[in-house]
N, C-alpha and C positions, 0 to 999 in steps of 0.2 A: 504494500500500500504506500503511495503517497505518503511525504512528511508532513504532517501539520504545522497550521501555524503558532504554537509554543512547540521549540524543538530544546535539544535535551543538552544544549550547550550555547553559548554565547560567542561574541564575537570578543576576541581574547584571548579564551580558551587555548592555553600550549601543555602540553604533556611531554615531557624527556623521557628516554627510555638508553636505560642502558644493552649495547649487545653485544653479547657472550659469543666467541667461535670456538669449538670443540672447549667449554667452559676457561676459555681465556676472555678478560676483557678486551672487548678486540676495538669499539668506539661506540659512537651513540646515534639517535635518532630523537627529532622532535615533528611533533605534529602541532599544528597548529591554524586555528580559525582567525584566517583575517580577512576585513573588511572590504565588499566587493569595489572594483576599481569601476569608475564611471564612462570606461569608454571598450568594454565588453557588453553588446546587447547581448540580453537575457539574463545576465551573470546577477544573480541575488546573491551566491556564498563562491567563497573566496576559501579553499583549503590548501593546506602546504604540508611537505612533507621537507625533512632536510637531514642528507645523514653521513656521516664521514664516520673513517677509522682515525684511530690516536696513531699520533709519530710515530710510537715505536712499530705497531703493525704495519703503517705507511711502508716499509722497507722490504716488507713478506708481499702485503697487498692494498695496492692506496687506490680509494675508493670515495667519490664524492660526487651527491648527487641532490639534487633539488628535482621537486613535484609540487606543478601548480595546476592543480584543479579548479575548475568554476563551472558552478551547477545554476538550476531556476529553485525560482523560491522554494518549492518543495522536495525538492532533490527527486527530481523525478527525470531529471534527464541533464546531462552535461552540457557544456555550451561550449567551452574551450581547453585546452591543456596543451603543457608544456611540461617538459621535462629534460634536464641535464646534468648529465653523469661525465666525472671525469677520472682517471686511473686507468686501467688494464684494458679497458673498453672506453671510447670516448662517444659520448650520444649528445646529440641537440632537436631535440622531437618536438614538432609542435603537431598538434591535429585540429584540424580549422572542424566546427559543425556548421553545418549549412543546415538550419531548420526549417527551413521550407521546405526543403529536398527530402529531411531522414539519410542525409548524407555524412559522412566524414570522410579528412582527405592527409594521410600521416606524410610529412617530411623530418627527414634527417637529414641534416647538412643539407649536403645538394640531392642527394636522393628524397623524390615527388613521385612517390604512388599515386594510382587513379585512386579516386574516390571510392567509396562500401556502400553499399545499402544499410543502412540500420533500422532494425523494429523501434516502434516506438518505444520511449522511457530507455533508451539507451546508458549506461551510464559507464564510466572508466574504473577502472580500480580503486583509485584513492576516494571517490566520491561514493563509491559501494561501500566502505569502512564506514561513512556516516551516516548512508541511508540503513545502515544498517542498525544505528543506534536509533532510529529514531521506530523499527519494529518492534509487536511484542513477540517474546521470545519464548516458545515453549518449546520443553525437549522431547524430541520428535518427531517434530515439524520441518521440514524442508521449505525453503525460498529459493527463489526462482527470482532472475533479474538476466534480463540482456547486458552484457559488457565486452567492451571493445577495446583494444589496443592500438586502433587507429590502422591496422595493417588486415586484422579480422574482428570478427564480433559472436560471439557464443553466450550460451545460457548458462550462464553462471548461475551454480548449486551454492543454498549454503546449510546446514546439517547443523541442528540443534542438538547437541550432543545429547546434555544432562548441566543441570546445576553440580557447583562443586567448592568447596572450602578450600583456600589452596594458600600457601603458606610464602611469603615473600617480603626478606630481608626485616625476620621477627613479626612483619602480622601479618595477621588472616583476614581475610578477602572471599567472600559470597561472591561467587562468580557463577555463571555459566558459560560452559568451554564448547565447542562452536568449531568447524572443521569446514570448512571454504573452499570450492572446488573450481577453478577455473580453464582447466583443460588446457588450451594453448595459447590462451591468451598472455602474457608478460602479465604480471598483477606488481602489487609494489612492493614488494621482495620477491627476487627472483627464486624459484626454487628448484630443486633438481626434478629431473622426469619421472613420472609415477611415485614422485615423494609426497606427502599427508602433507596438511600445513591445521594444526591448531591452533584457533582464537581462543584466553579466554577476557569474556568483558564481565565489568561489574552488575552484578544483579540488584539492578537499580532503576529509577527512571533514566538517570544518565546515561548507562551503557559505558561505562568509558573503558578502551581496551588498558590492560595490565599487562598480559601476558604472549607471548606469541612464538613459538616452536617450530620448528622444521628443518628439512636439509636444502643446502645451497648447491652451486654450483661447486662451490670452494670447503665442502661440510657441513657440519648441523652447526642450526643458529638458536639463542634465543634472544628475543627482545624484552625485556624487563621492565614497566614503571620504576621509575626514581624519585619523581619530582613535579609536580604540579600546579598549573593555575587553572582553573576551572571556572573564576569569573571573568565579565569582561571587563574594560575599562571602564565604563560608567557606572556598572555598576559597583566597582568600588571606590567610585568617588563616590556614590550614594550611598556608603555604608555609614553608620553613623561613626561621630567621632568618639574612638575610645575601642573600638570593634576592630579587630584582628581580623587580615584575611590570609589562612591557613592555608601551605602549600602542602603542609604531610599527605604522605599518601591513601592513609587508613581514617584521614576525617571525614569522608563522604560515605561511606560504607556501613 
């Protein structure tokens, strides 16, 4: 279903996550909701994804990459994205939507694909992470969403596992852990061939992802919550004065 309009995070909102390669700290990742730009038609949400390894890995495998997603007010279908990787693979992707058409048309550098057809409510990767929060979630239930890569477009599976208590860096976390299937699409970590990829997000109205599991291209990863803001800017200028606004990770739970 369509997002509604109260959704389950602000403009603001950044989450850090730290990620593990074969349980070495290897760098981080932040996600974060920012405010749509005024010269993208259709763009109401503005998401980003940003993520590097630390120095020392830089020398094994350096790795850095920005994702910018931008969806319509309900997150029902993408409008633009961009995305840029640099290290061992160098990418500069952008995939233009033609909304009239149900079109998308991916370039790389100087490589320009023809256009795709797309089903209606199409959406990318990064922008399926928050239409996802904004589902309810029972364990059992299978979701169903078209997503594309700009190069093709499949029907992205997502598998409601089970609810689950899961324990990270001393607290406990109500989750529900969640198994996302996108077949050949790129999603936004890349994963190995016929490898599983586990979500788990918080069992909340938020949804906010914690946890995230799988093997890479390069070994198994995992992505970690650290660190959090979950309000937006104005809203804590609206807090009152004297009112604390908590980044730990286990106040929202």
């Amino acid at each position: 279903a369509p997002c509604k309009q109260l959704l389950p995070f602000n403009n603001g909102e950044r989450l850090e996550f730290q990620i593990s390669w074969l349980f070495i700290p290897a760098g981080r990742a932040v996600l974060q909701v920012e405010p749509p730009p005024g010269n993208i038609p259709g763009a109401a949400h503005h998401f980003v994804l940003t993520a590097s390894t630390y120095p020392a890995i830089d020398l094994i495998y350096k790795f850095r990459e920005r994702v910018d997603s931008y969806t319509s007010a309900l997150i029902n279908r993408t409008v633009f994205y961009k995305k840029r990787q640099q290290g061992k693979t160098e990418r500069d992707i952008t995939i233009h939507f033609n909304l009239k058409r149900n079109t998308a048309q991916y370039t790389n550098f100087k490589e320009v694909m023809p256009p795709i057809k797309l089903p209606e409510g199409t959406l990318d990767p990064l922008a399926a992470l928050y239409f996802i929060r904004c589902q309810s979630l029972v364990p059992g239930q299978t979701i169903e969403r078209p997503i594309t890569d700009g190069k093709k477009v499949v029907i992205g599976r997502l598998r409601v596992i089970k609810r689950e208590i899961i324990r990270l860096a001393g607290h406990y976390y109500k989750t529900i852990k969640l198994e996302p299937e996108l077949k050949e699409v790129k999603g936004v970590f890349e994963k190995s061939k016929n490898a599983k990829m586990y979500v788990w997000v918080t069992d909340d109205k938020r949804k906010i992802l914690v946890r995230l599991k799988s093997r890479v291209v390069v070994g198994s990863f995992t992505a970690t919550l650290i660190n959090t803001d979950i309000l937006g800017k104005q809203d804590r200028e609206d807090k009152k004065e004297g009112t604390e606004n908590s980044t730990a990770a286990d106040d929202y739970i």
